[in-house]
C-alpha positions as CSV (number, residue, x, y, z in Angstrom):
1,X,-27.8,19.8,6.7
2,X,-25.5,22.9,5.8
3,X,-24.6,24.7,3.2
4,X,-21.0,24.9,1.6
5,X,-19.2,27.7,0.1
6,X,-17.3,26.7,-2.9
7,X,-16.0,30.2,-3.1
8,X,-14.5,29.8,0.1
9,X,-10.6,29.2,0.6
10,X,-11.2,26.1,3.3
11,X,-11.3,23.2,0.4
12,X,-14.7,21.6,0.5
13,X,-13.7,18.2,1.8
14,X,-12.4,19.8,4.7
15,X,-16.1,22.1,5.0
16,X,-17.8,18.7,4.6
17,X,-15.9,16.9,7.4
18,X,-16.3,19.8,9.7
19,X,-20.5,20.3,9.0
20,X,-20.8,16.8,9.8
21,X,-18.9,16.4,12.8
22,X,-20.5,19.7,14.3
23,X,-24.1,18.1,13.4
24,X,-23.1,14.3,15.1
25,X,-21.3,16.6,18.1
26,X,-24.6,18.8,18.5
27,X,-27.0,15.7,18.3
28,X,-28.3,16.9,15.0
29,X,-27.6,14.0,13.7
30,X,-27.9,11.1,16.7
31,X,-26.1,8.3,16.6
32,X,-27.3,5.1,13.9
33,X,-28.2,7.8,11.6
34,X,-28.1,7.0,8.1
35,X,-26.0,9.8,6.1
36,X,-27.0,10.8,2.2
37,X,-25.0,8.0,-0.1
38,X,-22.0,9.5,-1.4
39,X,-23.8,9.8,-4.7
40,X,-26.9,11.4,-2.9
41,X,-25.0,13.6,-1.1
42,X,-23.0,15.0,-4.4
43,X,-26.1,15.5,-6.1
44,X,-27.6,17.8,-3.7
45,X,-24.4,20.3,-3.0
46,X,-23.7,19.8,-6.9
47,X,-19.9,18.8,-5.6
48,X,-18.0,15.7,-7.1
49,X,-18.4,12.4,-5.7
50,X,-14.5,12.5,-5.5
51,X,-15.0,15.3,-2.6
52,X,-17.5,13.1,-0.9
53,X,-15.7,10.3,-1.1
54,X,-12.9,12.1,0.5
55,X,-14.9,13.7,3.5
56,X,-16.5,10.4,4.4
57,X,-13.3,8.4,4.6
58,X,-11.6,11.1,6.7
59,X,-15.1,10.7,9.2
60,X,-14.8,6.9,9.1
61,X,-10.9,7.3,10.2
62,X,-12.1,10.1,12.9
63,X,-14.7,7.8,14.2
64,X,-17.8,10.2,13.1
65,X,-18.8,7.4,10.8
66,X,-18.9,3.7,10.7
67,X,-19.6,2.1,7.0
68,X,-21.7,-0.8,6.7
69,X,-21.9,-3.5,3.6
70,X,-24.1,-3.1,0.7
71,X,-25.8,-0.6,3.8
72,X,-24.5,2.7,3.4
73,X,-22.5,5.0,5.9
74,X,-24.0,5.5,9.8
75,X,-23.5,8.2,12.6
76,X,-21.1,5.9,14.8
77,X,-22.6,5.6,18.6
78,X,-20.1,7.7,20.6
79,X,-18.6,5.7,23.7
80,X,-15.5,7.9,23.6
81,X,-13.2,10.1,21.7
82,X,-13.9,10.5,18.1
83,X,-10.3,8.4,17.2
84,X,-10.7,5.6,19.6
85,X,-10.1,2.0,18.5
86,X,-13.0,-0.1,17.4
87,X,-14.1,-2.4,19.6
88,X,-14.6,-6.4,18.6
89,X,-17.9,-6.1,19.2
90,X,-18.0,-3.5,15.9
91,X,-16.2,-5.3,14.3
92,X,-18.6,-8.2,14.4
93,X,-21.6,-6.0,13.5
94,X,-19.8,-5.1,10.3
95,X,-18.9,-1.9,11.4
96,X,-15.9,-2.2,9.8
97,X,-13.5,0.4,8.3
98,X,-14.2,-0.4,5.1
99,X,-15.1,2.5,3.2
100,X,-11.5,2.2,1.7
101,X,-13.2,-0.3,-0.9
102,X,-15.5,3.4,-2.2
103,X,-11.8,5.3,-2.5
104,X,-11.0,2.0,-4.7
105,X,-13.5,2.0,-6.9
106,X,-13.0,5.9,-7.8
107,X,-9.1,6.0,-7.4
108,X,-8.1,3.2,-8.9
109,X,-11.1,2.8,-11.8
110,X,-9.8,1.2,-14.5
111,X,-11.8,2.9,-17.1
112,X,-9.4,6.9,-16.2
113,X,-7.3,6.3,-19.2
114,X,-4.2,8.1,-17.4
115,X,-3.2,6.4,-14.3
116,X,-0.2,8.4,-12.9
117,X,-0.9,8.0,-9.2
118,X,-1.8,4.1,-10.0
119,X,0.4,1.2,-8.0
120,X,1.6,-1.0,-11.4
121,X,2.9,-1.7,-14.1
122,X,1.2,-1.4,-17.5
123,X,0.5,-4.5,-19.4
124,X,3.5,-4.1,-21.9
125,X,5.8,-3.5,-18.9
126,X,5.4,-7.1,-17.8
127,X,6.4,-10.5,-18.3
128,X,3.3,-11.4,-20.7
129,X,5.6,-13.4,-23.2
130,X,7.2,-16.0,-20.6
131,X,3.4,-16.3,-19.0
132,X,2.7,-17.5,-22.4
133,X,5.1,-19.7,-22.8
134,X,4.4,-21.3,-19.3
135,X,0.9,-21.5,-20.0
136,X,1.9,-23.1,-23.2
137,X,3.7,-25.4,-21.6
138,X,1.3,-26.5,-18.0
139,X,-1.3,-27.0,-21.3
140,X,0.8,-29.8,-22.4
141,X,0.9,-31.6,-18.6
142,X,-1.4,-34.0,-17.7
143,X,-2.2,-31.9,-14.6
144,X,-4.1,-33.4,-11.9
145,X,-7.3,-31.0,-11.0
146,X,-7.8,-32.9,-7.7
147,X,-6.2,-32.1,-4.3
148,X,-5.4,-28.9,-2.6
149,X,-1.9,-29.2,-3.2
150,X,1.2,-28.1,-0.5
151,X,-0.3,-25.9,2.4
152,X,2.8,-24.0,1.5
153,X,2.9,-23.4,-1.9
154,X,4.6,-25.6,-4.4
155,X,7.4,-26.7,-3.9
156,X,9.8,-26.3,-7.2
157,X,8.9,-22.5,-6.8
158,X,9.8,-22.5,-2.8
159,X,13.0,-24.0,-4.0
160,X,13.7,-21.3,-6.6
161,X,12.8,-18.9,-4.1
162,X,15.3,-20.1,-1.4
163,X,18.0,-19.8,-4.5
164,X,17.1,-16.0,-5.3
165,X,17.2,-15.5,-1.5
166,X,20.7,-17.3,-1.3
167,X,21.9,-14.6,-3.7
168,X,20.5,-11.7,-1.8
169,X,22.7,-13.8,1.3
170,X,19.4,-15.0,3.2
171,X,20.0,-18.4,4.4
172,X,16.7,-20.0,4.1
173,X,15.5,-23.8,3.9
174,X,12.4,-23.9,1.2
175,X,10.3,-25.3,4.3
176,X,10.8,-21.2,5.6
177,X,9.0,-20.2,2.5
178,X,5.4,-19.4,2.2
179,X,4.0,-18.6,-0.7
180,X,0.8,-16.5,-0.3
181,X,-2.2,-14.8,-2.6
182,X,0.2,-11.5,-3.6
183,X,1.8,-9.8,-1.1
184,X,-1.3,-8.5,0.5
185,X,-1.9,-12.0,1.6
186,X,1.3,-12.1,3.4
187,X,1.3,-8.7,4.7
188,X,-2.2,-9.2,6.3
189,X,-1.1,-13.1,7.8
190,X,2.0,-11.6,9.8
191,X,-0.6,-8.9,10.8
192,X,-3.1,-10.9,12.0
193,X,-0.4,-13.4,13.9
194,X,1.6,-10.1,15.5
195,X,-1.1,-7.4,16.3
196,X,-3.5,-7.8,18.3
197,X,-7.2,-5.3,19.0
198,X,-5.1,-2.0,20.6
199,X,-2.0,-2.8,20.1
200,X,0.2,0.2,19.1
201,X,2.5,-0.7,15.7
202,X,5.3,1.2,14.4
203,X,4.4,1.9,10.2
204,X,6.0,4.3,7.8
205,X,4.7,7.5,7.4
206,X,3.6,8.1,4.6
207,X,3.8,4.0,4.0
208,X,2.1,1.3,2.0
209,X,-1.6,2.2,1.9
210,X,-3.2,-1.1,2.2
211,X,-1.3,-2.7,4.6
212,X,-2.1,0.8,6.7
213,X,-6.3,0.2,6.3
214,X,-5.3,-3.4,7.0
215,X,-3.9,-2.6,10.4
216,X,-6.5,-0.1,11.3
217,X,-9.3,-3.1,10.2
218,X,-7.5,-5.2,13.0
219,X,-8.1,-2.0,15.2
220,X,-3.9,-1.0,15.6
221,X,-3.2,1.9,17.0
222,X,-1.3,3.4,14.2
223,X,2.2,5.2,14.8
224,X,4.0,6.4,12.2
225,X,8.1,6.5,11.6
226,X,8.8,9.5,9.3
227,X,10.5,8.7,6.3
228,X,13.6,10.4,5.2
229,X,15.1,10.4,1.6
230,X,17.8,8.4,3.0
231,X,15.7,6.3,5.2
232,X,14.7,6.9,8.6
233,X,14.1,9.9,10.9
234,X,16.1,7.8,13.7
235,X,16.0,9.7,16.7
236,X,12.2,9.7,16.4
237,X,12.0,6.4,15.7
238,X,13.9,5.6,19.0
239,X,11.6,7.9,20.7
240,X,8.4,6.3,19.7
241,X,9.8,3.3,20.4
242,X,10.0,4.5,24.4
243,X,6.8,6.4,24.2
244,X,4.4,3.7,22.6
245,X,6.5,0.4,23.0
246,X,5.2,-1.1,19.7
247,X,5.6,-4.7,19.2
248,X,6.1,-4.7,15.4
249,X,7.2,-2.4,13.0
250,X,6.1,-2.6,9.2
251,X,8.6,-1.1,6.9
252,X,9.8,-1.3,3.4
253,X,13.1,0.2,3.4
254,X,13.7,-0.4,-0.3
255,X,12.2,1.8,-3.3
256,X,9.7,2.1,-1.1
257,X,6.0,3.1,-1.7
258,X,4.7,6.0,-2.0
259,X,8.3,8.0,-1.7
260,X,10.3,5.9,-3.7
261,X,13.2,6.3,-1.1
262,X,15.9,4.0,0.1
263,X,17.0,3.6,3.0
264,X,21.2,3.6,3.9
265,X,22.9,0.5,5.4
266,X,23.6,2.8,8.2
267,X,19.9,3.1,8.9
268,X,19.2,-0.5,8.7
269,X,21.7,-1.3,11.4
270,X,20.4,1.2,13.6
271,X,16.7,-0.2,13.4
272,X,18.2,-3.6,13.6
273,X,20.0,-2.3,16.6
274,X,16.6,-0.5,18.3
275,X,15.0,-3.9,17.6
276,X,16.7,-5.7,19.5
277,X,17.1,-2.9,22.5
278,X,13.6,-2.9,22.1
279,X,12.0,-6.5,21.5
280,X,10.4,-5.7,18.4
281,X,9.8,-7.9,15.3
282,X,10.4,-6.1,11.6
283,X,7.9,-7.4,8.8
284,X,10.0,-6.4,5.7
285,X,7.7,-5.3,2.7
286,X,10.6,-5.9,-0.6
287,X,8.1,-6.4,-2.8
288,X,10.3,-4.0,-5.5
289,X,13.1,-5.6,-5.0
290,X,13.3,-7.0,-8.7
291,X,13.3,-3.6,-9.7
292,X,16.3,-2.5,-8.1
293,X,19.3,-2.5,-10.4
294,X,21.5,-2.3,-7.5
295,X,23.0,-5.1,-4.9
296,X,21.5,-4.2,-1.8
297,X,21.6,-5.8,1.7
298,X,18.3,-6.0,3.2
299,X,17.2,-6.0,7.0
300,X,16.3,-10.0,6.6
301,X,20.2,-10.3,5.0
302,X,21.8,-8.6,8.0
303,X,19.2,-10.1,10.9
304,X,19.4,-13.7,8.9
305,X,15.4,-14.1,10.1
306,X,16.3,-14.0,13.9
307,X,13.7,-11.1,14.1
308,X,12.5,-9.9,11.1
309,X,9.7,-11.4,8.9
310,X,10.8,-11.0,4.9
311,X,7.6,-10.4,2.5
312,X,7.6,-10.3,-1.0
313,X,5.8,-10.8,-4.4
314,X,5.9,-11.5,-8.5
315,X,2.6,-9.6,-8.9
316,X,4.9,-6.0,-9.6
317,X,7.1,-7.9,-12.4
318,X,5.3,-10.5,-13.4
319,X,1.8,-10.3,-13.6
320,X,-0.8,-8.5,-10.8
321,X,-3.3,-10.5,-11.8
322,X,-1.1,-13.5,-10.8
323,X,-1.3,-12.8,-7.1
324,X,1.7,-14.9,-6.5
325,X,3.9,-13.3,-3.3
326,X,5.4,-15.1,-0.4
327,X,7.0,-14.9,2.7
328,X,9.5,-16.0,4.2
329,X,10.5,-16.2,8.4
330,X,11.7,-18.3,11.6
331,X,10.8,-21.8,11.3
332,X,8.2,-21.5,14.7
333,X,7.0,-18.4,13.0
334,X,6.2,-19.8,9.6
335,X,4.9,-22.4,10.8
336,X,2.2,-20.1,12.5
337,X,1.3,-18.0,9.8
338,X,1.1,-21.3,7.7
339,X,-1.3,-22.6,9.7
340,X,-3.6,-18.7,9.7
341,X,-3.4,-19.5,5.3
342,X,-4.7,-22.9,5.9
343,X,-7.4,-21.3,8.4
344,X,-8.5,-18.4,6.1
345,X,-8.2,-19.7,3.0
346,X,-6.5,-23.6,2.9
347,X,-4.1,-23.5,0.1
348,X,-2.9,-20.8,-2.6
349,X,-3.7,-21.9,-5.8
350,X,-0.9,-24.1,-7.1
351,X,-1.5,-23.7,-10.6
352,X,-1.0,-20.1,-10.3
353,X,2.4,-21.0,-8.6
354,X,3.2,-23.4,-11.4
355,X,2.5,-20.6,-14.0
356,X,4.9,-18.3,-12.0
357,X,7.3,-21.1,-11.8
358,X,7.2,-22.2,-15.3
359,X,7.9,-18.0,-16.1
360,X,10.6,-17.7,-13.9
361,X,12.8,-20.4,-15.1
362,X,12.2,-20.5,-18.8
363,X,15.1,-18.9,-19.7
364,X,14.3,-15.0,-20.3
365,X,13.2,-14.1,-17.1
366,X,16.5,-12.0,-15.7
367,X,16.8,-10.4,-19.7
368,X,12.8,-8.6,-19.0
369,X,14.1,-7.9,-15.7
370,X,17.2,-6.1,-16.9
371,X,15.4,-4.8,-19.5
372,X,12.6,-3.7,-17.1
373,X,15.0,-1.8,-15.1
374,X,16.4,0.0,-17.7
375,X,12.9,1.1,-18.3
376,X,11.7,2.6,-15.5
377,X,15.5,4.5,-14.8
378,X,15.0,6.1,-18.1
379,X,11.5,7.4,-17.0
380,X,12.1,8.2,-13.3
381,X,14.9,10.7,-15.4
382,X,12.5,12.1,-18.0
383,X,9.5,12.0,-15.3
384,X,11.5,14.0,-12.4
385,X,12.7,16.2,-14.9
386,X,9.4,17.5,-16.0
387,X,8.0,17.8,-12.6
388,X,10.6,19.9,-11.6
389,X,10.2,22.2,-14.6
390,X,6.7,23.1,-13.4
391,X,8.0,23.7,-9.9
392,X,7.7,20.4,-8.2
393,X,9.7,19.1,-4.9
394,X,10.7,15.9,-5.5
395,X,11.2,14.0,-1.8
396,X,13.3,11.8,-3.2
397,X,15.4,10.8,-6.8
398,X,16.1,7.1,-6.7
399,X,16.9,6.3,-10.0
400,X,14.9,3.2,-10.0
401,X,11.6,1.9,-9.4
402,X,8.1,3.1,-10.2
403,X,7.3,6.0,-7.8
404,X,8.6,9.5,-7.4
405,X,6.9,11.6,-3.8
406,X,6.6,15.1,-5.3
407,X,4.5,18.5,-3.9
408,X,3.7,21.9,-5.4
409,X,4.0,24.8,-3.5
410,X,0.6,26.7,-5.1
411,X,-1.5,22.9,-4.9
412,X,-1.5,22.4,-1.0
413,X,-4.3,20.1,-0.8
414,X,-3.6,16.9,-3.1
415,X,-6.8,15.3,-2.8
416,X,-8.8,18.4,-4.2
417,X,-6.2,18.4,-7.1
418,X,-7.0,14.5,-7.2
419,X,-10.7,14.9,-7.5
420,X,-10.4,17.4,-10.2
421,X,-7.7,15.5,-12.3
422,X,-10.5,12.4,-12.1
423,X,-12.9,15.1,-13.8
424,X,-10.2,15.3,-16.7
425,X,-9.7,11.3,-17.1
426,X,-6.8,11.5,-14.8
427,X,-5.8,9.5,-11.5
428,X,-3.7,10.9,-8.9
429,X,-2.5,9.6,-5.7
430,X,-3.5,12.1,-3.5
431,X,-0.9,12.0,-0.5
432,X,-3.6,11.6,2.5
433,X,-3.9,8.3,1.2
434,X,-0.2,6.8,2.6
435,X,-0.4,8.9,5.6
436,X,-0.8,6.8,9.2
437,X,-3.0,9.2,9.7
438,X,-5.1,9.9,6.6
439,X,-3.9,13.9,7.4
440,X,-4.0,15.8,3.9
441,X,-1.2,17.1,2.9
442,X,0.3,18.8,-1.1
443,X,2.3,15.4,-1.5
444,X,1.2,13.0,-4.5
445,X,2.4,9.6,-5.7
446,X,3.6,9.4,-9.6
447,X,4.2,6.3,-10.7
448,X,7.0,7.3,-13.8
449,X,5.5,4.0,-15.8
450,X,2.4,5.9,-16.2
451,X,3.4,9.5,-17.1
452,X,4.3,9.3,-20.4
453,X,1.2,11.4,-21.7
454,X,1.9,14.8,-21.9
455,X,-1.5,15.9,-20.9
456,X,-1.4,14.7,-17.2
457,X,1.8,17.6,-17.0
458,X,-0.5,19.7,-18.8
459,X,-3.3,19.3,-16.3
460,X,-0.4,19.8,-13.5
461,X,0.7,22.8,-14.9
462,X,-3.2,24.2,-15.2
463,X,-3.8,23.7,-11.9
464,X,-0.5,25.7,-11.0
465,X,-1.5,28.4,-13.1
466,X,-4.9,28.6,-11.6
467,X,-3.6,28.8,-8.1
């Protein structure tokens, strides 16, 4: 192997990644190798697992590495260049890029009491008192356990949905709704009916991290559209669209995640615009549109469906353990990615959809959601202002929502500041993490729902000091 220097100003991920690609290069290590475990490997260069975890994600996404199931991690056989796209062949062997399920299990452990860089809501946040009451209430039907129920979802709550996109001026019929498993499910059906092994498709950089492992799983070439504070970096955006000729773009141009920015109704006219110029359907991620206290047109409002796929969920304000999302398209489109649900999975569960129903319409629903919003304006002021007492940049001040996109001038690599804070009980979204293409970088995630404990700023400001 090789030795590390911990006392050395390259950050050990980085010294890890390096080692390991100039063993592999040098055919010290020849190809169907089996690497230490993550564990192993921590054990004997007494570094955390966090670290390891971190280097072998960044040599799966370089294409030093393929990870395996319930296997382990493997020196990749080299046909090519160390980023090239995984061929179906891999992917049928299991060599899939799946190592994103190890960063899971550390990043997002439920049992690190402080969860600053975490993706929800906490449980008094939510809309626990209507699912009560629904579930009070589908106890008292005479429910019918047999059946599959509607390939699309069912219907009362397609219905509703039409309504809430009628006031958000979508003009939708409720056979344009699909309702999905979260979400991710509808994310990951418009990816597997537009992308194809190769193809290049347009993401924002730094976007939404699991539909970006998604995409690479389907083996997209990844190209990402800078984000702005008010948006877009348009002229770049029109020239990746010349360079690359993408086919879809993936965007979420409200509160979006990880920056919390939004983007200007001048911006989504001009992508609209480049769209069209340049044949190229928009999957709309506006799964934080509930928490938005503000009126906003969305790319699906202006294009009224003619080109642009509209995803969303209830997982953020209602429940995440409800897994209730949906999506909503073109009639020939739906009916496509209608017919990949019934493929992959038949139906969604329809008594989840009746429990989200039976919340939704009995009676307090826009009261939590108004109350909710209130919330989290109140923290994303108290949270910002805190940050930027210890020196933060804050990308972007929003007002709403759950995330604020901050970096610290004396903490330049956020994953090493991550792996510490998991030492301390803490969990941070390290910045790499949201990038197209996992590059490290200072920026971090905070989730303002989830910073309420003085000693994650404490930590932050420890790590400043120790810089």
């Amino acid at each position: 192997m090789f030795t590390l220097q911990p006392q050395s100003s390259v950050p050990l991920v980085t010294q890890i990644v390096e080692g390991l690609a100039r063993q592999i290069d040098a055919g010290g290590l020849r190809a169907g190798t089996k690497v230490p475990s993550i564990r192993q490997f921590a054990h004997a260069h007494q570094v955390s697992v966090f670290t390891v975890v971190e280097a072998y994600d960044r040599l799966v996404a370089q294409g030093w590495l393929v990870s395996r199931p319930h296997s382990g991690f493997f020196v990749r056989k080299r046909g090519g260049s160390a980023n090239q796209v995984r061929s179906p062949e891999a992917l049928a062997s299991g060599q899939s890029f799946d190592s994103m399920w190890y960063l899971r299990k550390i990043f997002e452990n439920r049992h690190l009491s402080m969860k600053p860089g975490c993706g929800w809501l906490p449980g008094d946040w939510l809309f626990a008192d209507g699912l009560k009451r629904s579930l009070r209430g589908l106890a008292a039907e005479a429910l019918d356990p047999g059946g599959y129920g509607d390939p699309k979802g069912y219907t009362p709550l397609r219905q509703l949905i039409r309504d809430t996109m009628a006031e958000q001026e979508i003009a939708v019929t409720p056979d344009q709704v699909l309702l999905t498993q979260g979400s991710s499910q509808a994310l990951d059906l418009a990816a597997r009916r537009l992308v194809r092994q190769g193809d290049a498709v347009l993401v924002d950089d730094p976007g939404y991290a699991n539909l970006l492992f998604g995409l690479r799983f389907l083996g997209a070439r990844l190209i990402g559209v800078p984000r702005t504070p008010t948006g877009y970096d348009l002229p770049r955006l029109e020239a990746l669209l010349v360079e690359h000729k993408p086919r879809v773009f993936f965007t979420q141009p409200r509160l979006q995640s990880p920056t919390g920015s939004v983007a200007q109704l001048a911006h989504l006219h001009r992508v609209l615009q480049l769209a069209e110029k340049h044949d190229v359907v928009i999957v709309e991620n506006d799964i934080y549109a509930d928490l938005d206290p503000e009126p906003r047109p969305s790319l699906a409002s202006l294009d009224q469906l003619s080109r642009v796929v509209h995803v969303s969920s209830f997982s953020k304000t209602v429940s995440p353990n409800l897994r209730v999302g949906y999506v909503v398209a073109h009639p020939d489109l739906l009916e496509d990615l209608a017919q990949l649900k019934m493929i992959s999975g038949l139906t969604s569960s329809e008594f989840g959809e009746r429990l989200a129903y039976g919340a939704l319409t009995e009676g307090r629903w826009r009261k939590h959601l108004k109350g909710l919003r209130e919330r989290l304006g109140k923290a994303q002021e108290r949270v910002g202002r805190r940050l930027d007492d210890l020196g933060f940049e804050i990308f972007a001040e929003p007002k709403a929502g759950m995330f604020l996109w901050a970096r610290h001038a004396d903490m330049p690599d956020a994953a090493e500041a991550s792996n510490k804070a998991a030492e301390h009980d803490i969990l941070l979204g390290p910045g790499h993490l949201f990038s197209a293409e996992l590059t490290p970088t200072p920026w971090m995630r905070f989730n303002v729902a989830f910073c309420e404990d003085e000693r994650v700023f404490a930590f932050l400001d420890s790590q400043r000091r120790a810089a």
